[in-house]
DRENVEX-325327 format. One line per 5 residues: number of its first residue (from 1); for each residue x, y, z of N, C-alpha, C. Coordinates in steps of 0.05 Angstrom, whole numbers, plus 32768, in hexadecimal, padded with zeros to 4 digits. Atoms other than C-alpha are relative to their C-alpha. Layout:
BEGIN
NUM	X Y Z X Y Z X Y Z | ...
END
This chain:
BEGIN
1	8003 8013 8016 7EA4 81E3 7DB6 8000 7FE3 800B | 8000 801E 7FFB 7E95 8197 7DBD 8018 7FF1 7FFE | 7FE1 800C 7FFE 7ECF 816F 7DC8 801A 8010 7FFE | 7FEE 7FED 800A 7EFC 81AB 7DC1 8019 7FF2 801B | 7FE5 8010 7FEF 7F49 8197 7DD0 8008 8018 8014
6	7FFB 7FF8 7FED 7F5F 81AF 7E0E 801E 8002 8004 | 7FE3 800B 8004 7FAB 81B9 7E07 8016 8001 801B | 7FF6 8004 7FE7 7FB3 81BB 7E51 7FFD 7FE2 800C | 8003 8011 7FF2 7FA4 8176 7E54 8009 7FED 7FEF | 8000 8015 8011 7FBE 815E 7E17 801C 7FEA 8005
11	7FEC 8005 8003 7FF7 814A 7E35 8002 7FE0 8018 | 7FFC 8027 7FFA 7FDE 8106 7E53 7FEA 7FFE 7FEC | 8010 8007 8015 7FBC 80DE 7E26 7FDE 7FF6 800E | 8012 8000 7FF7 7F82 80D2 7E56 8004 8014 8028 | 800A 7FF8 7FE5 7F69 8100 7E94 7FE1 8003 8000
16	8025 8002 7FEF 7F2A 80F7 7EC0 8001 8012 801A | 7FF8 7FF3 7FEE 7F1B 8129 7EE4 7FDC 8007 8014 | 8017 7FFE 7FF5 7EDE 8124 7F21 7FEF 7FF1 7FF6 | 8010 8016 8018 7EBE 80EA 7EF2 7FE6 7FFA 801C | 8015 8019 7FE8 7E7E 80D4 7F18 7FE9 7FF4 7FF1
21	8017 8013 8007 7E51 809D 7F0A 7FE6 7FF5 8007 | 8012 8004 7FE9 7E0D 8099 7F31 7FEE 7FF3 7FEA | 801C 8012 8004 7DD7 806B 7F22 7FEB 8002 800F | 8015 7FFC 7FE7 7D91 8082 7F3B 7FEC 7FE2 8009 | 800C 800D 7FEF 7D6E 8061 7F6B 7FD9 7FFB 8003
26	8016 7FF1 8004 7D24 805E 7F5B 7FEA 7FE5 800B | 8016 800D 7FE8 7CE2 8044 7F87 7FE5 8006 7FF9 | 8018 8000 8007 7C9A 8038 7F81 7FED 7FFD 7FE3 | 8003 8008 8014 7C6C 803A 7F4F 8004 8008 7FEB | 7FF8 7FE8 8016 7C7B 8078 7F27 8023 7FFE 7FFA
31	7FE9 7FFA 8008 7CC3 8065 7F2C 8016 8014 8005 | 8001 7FE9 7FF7 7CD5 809D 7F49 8024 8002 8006 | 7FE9 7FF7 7FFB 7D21 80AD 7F59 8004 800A 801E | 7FF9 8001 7FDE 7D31 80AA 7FA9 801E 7FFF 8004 | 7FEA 8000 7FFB 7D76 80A5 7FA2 8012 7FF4 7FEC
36	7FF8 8004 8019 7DB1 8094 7F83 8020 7FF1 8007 | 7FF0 800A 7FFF 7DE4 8063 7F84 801E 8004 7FF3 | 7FE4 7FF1 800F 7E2D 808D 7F7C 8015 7FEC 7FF6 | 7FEE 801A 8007 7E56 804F 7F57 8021 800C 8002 | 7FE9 7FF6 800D 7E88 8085 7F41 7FFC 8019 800E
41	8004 7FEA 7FF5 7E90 80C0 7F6C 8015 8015 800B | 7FF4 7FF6 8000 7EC1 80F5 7F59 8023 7FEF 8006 | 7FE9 8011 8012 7EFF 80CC 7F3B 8013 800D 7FEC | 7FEE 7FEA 800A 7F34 80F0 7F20 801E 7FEF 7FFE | 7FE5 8006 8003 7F7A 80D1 7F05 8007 8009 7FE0
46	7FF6 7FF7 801E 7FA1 80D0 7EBE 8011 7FE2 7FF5 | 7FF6 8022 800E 7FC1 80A0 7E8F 800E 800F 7FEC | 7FE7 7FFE 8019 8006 80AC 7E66 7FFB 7FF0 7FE5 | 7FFC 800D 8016 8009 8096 7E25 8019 7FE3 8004 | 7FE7 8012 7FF5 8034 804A 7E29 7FF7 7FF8 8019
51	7FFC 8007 7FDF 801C 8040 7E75 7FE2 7FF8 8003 | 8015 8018 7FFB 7FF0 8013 7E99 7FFF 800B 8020 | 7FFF 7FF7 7FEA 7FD0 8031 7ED1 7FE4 7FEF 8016 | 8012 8015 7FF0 7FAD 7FFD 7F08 7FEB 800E 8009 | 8023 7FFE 7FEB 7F64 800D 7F22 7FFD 7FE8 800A
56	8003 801B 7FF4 7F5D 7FDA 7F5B 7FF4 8000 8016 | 800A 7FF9 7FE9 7F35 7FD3 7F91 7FE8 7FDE 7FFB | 8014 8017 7FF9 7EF8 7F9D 7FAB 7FF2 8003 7FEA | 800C 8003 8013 7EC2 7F87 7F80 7FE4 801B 800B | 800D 7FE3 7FFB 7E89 7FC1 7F7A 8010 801B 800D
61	7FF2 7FE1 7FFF 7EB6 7FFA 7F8D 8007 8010 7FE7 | 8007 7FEC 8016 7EA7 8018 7F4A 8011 8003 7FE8 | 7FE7 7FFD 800E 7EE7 8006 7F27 7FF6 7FFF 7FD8 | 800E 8009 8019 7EC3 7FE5 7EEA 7FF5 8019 7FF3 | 8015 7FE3 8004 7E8E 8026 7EE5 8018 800E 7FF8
66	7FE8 7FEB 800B 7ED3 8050 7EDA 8004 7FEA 7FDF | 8002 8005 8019 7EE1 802A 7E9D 7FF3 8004 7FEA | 801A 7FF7 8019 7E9A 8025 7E79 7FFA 801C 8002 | 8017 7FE7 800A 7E8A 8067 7E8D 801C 800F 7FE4 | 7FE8 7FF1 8008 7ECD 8083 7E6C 7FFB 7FF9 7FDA
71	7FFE 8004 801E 7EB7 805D 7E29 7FE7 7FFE 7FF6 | 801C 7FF6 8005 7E74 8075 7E31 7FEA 7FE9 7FF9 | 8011 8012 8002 7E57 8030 7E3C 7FEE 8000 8017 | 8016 8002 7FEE 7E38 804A 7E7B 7FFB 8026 7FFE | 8001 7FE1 7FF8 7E1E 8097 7E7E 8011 800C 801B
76	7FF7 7FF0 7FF6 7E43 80C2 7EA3 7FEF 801B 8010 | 800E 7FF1 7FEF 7E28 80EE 7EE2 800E 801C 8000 | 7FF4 7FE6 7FFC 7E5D 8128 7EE4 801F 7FFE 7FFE | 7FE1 8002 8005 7EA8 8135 7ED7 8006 7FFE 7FE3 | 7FEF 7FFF 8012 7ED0 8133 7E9F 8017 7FEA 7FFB
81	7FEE 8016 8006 7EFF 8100 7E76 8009 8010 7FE8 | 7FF2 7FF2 8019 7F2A 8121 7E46 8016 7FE5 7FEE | 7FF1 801C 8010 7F49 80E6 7E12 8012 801E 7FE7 | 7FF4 7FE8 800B 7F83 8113 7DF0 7FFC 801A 7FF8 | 800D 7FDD 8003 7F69 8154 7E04 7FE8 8000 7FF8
86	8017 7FF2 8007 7F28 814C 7DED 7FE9 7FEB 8018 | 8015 800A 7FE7 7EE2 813E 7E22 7FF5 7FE7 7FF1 | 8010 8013 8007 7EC8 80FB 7E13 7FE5 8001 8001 | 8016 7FFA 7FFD 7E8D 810F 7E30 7FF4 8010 7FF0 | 8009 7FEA 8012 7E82 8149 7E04 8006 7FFE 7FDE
91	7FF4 8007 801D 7E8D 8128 7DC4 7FE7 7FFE 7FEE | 8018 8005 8009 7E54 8123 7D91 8006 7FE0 7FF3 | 7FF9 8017 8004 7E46 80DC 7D71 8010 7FFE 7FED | 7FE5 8008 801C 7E7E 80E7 7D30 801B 8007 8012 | 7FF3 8007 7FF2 7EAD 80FC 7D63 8008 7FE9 8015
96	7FFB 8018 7FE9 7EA2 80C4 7D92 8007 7FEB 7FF1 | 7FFA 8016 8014 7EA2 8095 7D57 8023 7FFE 7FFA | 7FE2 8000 800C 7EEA 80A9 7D42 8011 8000 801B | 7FE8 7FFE 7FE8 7F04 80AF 7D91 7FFD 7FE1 8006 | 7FFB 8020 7FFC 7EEA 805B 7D96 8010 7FFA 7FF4
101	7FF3 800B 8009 7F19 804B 7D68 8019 8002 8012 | 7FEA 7FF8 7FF5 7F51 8061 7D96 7FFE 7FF7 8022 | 8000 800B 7FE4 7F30 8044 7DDA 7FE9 7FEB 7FF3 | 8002 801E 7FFE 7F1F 7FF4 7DE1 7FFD 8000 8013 | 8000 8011 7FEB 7F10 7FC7 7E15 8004 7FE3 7FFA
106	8005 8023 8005 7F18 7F82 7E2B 7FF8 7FFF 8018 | 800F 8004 7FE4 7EE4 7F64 7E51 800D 7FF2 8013 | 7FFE 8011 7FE8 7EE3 7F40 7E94 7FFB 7FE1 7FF5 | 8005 801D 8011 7EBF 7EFE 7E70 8008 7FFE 7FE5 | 7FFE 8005 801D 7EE2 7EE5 7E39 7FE9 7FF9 7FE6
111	801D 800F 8015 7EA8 7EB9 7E23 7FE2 8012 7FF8 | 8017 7FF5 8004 7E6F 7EE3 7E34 8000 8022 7FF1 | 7FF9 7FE9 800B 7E91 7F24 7E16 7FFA 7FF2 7FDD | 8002 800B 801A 7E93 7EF5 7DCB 7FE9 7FF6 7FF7 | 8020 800C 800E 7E56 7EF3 7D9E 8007 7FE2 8001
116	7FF2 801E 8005 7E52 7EA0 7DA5 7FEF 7FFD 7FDC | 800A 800E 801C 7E26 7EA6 7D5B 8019 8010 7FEB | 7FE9 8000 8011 7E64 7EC1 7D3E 8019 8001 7FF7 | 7FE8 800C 8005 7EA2 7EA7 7D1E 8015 800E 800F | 7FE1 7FEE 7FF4 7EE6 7EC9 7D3E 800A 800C 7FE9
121	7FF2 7FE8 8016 7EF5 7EF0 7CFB 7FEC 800E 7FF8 | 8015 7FE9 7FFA 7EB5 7F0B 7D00 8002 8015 8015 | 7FF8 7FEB 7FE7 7EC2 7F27 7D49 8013 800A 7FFF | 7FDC 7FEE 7FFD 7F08 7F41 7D3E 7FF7 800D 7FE6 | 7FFD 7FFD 8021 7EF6 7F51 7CF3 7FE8 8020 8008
126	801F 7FE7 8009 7EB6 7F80 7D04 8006 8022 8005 | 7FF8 7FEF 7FFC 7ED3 7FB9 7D26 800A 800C 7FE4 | 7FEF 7FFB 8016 7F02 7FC3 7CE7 7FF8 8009 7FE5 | 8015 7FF9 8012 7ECC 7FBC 7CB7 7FE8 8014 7FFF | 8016 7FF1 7FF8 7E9B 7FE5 7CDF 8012 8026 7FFD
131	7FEF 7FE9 8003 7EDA 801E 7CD7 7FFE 8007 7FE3 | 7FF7 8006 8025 7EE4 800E 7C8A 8015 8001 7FFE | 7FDF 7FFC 8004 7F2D 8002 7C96 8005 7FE5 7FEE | 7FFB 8019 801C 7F27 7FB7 7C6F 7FEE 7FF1 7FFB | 8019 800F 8007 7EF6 7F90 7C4C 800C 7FE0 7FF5
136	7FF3 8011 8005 7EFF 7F4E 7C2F 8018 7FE9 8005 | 7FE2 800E 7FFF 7F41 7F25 7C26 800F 800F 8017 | 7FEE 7FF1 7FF2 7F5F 7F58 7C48 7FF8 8002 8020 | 8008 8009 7FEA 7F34 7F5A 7C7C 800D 7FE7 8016 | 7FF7 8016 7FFC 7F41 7F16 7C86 801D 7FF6 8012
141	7FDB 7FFB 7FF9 7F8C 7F1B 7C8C 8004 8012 8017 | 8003 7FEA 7FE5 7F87 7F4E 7CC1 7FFC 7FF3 801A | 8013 8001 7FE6 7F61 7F30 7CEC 8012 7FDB 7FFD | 7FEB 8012 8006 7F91 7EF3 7CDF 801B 8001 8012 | 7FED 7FFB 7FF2 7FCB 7F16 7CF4 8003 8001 801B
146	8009 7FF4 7FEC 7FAD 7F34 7D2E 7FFC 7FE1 801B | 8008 8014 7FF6 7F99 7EE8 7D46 801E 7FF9 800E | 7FD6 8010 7FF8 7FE3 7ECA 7D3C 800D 8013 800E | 7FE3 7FE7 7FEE 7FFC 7F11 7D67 7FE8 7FF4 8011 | 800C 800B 7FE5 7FD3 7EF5 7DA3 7FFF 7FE9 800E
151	7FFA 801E 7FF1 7FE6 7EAD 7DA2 7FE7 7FED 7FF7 | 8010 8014 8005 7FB5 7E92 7D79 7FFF 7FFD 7FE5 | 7FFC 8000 801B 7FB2 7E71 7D34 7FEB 800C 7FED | 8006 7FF4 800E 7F9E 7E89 7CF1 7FE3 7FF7 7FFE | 8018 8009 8002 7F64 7E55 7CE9 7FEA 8002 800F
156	8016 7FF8 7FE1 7F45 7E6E 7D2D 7FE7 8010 7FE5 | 8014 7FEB 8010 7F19 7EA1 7CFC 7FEA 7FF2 7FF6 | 8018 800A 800C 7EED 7E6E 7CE5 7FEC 7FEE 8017 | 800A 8015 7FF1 7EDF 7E4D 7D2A 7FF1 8015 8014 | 800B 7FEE 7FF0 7EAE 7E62 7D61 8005 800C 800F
161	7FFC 7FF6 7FEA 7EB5 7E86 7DA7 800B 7FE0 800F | 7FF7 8015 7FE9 7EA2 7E40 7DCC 8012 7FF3 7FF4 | 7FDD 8016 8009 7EDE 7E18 7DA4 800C 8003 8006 | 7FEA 7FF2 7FEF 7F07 7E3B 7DD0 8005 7FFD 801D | 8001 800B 7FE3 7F25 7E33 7E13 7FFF 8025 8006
166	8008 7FEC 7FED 7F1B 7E72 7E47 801A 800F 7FF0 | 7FEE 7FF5 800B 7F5F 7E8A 7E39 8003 800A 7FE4 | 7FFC 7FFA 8019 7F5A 7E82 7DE9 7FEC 8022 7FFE | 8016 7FE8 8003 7F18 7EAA 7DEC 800A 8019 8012 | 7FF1 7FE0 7FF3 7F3A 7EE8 7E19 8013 8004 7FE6
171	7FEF 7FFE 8011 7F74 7EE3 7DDA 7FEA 8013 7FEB | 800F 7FF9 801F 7F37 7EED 7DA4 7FF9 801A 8008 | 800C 7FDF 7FFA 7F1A 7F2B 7DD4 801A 8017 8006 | 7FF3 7FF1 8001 7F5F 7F44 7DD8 8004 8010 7FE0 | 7FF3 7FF3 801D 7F71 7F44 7D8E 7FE2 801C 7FF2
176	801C 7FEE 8009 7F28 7F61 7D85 800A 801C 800A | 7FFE 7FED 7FFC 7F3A 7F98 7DB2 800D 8010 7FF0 | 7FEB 7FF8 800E 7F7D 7FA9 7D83 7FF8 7FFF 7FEA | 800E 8006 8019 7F54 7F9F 7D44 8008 8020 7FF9 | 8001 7FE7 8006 7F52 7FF0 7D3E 8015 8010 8009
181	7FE2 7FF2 7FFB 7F9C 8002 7D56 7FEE 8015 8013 | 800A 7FE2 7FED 7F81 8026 7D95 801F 8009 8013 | 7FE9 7FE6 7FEF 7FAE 8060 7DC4 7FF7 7FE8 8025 | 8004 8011 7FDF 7F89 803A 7E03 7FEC 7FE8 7FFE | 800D 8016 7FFF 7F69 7FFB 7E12 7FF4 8003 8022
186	8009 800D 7FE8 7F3D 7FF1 7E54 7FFF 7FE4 800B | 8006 801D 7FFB 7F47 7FB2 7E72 7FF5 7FF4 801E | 8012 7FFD 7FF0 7F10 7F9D 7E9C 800A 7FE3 8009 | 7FF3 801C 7FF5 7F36 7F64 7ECC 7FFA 7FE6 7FEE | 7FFD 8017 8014 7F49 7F39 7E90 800A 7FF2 8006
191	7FF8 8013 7FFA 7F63 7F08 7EB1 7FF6 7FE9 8020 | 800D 800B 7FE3 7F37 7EFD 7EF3 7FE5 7FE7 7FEF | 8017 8018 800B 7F0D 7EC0 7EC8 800D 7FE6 7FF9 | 7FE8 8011 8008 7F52 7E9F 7EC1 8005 7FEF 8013 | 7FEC 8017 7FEB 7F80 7E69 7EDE 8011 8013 7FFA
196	7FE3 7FEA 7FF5 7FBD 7E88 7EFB 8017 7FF8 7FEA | 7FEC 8004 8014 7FE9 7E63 7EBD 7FF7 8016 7FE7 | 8005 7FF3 801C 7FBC 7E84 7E8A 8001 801B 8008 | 7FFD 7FDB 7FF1 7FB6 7ECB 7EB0 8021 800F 8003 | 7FE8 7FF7 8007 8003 7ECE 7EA9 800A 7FFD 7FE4
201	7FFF 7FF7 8010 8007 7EC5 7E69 7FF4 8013 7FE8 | 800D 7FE9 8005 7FD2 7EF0 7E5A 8005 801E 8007 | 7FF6 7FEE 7FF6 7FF7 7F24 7E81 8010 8006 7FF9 | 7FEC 7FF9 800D 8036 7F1D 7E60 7FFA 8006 7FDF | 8004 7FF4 801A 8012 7F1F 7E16 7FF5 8019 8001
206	8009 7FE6 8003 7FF2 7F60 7E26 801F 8015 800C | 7FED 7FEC 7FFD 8039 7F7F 7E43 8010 7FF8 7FE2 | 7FF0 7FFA 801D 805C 7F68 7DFD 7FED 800D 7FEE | 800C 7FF4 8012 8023 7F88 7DD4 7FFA 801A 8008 | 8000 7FE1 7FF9 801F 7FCC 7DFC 8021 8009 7FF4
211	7FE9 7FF5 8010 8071 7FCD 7DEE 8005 800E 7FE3 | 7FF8 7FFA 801B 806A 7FC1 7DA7 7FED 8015 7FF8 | 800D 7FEE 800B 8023 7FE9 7D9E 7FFE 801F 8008 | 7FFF 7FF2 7FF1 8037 8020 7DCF 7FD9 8000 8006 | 8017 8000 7FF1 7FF2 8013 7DF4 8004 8008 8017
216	8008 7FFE 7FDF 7FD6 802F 7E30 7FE9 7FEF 8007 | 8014 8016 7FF9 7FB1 8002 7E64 7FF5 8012 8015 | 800D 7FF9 7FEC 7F7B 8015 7E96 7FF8 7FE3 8001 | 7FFC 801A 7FF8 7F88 7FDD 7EBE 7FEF 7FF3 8012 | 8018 7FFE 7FE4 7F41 7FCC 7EED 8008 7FD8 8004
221	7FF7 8018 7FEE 7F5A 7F90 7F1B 7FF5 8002 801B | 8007 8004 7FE6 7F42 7F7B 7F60 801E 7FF0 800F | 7FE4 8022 7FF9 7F8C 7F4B 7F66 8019 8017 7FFE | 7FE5 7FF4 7FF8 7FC4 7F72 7F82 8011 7FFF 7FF6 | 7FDF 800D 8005 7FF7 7F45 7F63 7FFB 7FFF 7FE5
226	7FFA 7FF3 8017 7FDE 7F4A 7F21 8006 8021 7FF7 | 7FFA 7FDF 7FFC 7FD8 7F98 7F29 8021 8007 8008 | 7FE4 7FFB 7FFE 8021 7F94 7F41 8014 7FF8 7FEA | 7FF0 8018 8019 803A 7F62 7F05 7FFF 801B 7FF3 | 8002 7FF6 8011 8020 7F9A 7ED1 8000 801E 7FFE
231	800B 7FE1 8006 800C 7FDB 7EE7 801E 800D 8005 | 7FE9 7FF2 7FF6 8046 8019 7EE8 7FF7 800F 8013 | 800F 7FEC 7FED 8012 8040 7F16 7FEA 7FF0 800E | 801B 8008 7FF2 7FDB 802E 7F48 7FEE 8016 8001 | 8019 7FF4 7FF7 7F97 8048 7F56 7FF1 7FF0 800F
236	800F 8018 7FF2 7F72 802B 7F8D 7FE6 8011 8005 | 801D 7FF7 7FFD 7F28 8034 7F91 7FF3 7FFC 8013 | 800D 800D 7FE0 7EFB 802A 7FCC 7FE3 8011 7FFE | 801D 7FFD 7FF4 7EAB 803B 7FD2 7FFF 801B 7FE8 | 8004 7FEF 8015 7EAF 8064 7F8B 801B 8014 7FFE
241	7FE3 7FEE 7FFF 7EF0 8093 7FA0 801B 7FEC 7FFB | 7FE5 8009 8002 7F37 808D 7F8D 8012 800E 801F | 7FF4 7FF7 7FE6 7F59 808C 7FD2 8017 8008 8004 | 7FDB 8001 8004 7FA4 8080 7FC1 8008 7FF4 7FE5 | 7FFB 8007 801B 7FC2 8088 7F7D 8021 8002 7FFE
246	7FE7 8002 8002 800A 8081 7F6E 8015 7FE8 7FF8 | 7FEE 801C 800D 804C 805E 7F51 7FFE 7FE4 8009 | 8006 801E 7FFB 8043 800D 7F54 800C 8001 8015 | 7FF3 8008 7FE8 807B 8004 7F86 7FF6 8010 801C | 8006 7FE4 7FED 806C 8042 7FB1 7FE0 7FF1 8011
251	801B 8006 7FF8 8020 8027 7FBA 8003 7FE8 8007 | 800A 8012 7FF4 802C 7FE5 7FC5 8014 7FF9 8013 | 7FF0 800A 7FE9 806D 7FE3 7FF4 7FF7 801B 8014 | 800F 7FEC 7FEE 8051 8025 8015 7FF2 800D 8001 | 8019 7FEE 8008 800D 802E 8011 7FF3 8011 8019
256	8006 7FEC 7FEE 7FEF 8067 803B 7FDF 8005 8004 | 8016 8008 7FF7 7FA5 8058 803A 7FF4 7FE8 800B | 8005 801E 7FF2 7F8A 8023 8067 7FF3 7FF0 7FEA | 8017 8016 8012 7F5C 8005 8033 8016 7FED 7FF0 | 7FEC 800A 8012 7F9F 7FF9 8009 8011 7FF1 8012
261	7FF4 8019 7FE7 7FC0 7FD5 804B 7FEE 7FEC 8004 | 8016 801A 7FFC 7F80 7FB0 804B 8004 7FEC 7FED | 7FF9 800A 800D 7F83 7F9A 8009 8019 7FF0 7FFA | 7FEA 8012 7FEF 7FC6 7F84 8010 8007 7FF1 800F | 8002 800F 7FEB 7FC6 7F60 8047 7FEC 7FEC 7FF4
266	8010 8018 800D 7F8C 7F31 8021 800D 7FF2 7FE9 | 7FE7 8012 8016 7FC5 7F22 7FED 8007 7FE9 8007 | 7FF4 8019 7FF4 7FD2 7ED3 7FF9 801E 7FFA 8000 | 7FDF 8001 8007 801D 7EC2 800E 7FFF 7FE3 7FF2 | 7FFB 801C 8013 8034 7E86 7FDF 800E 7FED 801B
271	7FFD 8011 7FE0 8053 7E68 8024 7FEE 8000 8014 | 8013 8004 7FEB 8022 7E4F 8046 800A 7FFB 8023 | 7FE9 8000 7FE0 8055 7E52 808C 7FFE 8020 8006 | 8004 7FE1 7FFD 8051 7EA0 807C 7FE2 800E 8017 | 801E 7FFD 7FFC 8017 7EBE 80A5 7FFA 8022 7FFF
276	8010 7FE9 8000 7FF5 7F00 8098 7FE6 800F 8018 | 801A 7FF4 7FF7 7FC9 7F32 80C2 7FE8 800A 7FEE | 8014 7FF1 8011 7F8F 7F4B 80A0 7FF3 8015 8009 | 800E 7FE3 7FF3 7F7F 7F94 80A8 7FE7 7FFF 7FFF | 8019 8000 7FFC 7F3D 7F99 80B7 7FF3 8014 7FF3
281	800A 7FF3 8007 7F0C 7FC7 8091 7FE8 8011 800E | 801D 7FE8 7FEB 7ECD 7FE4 80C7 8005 8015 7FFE | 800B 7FE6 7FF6 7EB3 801B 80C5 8018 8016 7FE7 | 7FE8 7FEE 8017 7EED 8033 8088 7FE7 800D 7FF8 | 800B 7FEA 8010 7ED8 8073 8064 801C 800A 7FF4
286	7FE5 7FEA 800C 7F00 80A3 802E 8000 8015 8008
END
């Protein structure tokens, strides 16, 4: 059966299991398919209900691709994602409709993630309306509340995207995300477009609203030290594979794959008297 619950798996609120993501490769004039660029290539972790689990690794090592494919904004090559026991993949479109309400994202660009032709109680408001959970006044008020729980005021709703500074506009794509009370949120390095003042308090408003909403985070970072600030688990990625996955401290005071000593070691010390080696990467494979 299509999305049928799986009650061997229901007992995290997300498992991926062998996920791969290939993008073909195609040449000449017919277009033809020569190969195939593996973004995502057999990926496999899980996600507790309440917990924030880091995906981190360089830029193109496929971290992003695990996100969209998981929310079915990129097709999927092979594997399995079970969102409370049931296959994401194998969902028809009234199932998939009713499992978005329960997985969100927040993009990487604040600005370029926000329609700029419309208002901020349009973009937080549409989801809600597009559900039929409030229309009108009520609407309104919702998407009100939702503003002032993110650190921004009530009258924001009538103003644009650009009237906003970088930080405000990540606030509007947060509250957007929370518009539909989701189980998990993806957050696609929400804070790598920041200044390091606003990226901490962007970091601390998403740990008081996982408390209070019991949220889970799929946490895709390239920055060590935010991945250490937030996450309770690591996943480190490297050339499409997950190399070394495990508890925050465990992974980052003793990590056991070179790529994860690499990375580390590119962490800047705040004392500039401090000096670092930098593991070198040649010739690495998983």
């Amino acid at each position: 059966m299509r999305g049928k619950i799986n009650s061997m798996s229901a007992k995290h609120l997300l498992e991926v299991r062998d996920l791969k993501t290939w993008f073909p490769i195609r040449r000449g004039v017919l277009q033809r398919v020569t190969g195939y660029v593996k973004a995502v290539d057999g990926v496999n972790f899980y996600l507790d209900k309440g917990e924030t689990l880091g995906l981190v690794g360089e830029s193109g090592c496929g971290k992003t691709t695990v996100g969209r494919t998981l929310l079915r904004l990129a097709d999927h090559t092979g594997g399995q994602a079970l969102f409370e026991g049931a296959d994401i993949f194998a969902m028809n479109s009234t199932q998939l409709r009713a499992a978005r309400r329960k997985m969100q994202i927040i993009f990487q660009d604040p600005g370029g993630s926000l329609n700029p032709r419309m208002r901020v109680g349009r973009i937080v408001g549409e989801p809600i309306e597009v559900h039929g959970l409030a229309s009108g006044d009520e609407l309104r008020e919702r998407v009100e509340q939702l503003l002032e729980r993110c650190g921004l005021w009530r009258a924001a709703v009538d103003r644009y995207p650009h009237e906003f500074s970088g930080g405000q506009r990540q606030r509007i794509g947060i509250a957007r995300a929370l518009a539909l009370n989701p189980a998990l949120i993806v957050c696609d390095e929400p804070t790598s477009a920041l200044d390091v003042s606003i990226q901490s308090q962007i970091l601390n408003l998403l740990k008081d609203l996982q408390d209070e909403f019991q949220l889970s985070y799929l946490f895709i970072s390239h920055d060590m030290a935010v991945i250490h600030h937030i996450c309770d688990r690591i996943a480190v990625m490297y050339d499409g594979k997950i190399v070394e996955e495990g508890p925050r401290d465990e992974v980052i005071h003793n990590p056991k794959h070179p790529y994860t000593r690499a990375l580390l070691s590119a962490v800047p010390e705040a004392d500039p008297r401090l000096k670092r080696t930098l593991v070198q990467m040649q010739g690495m494979r998983t």
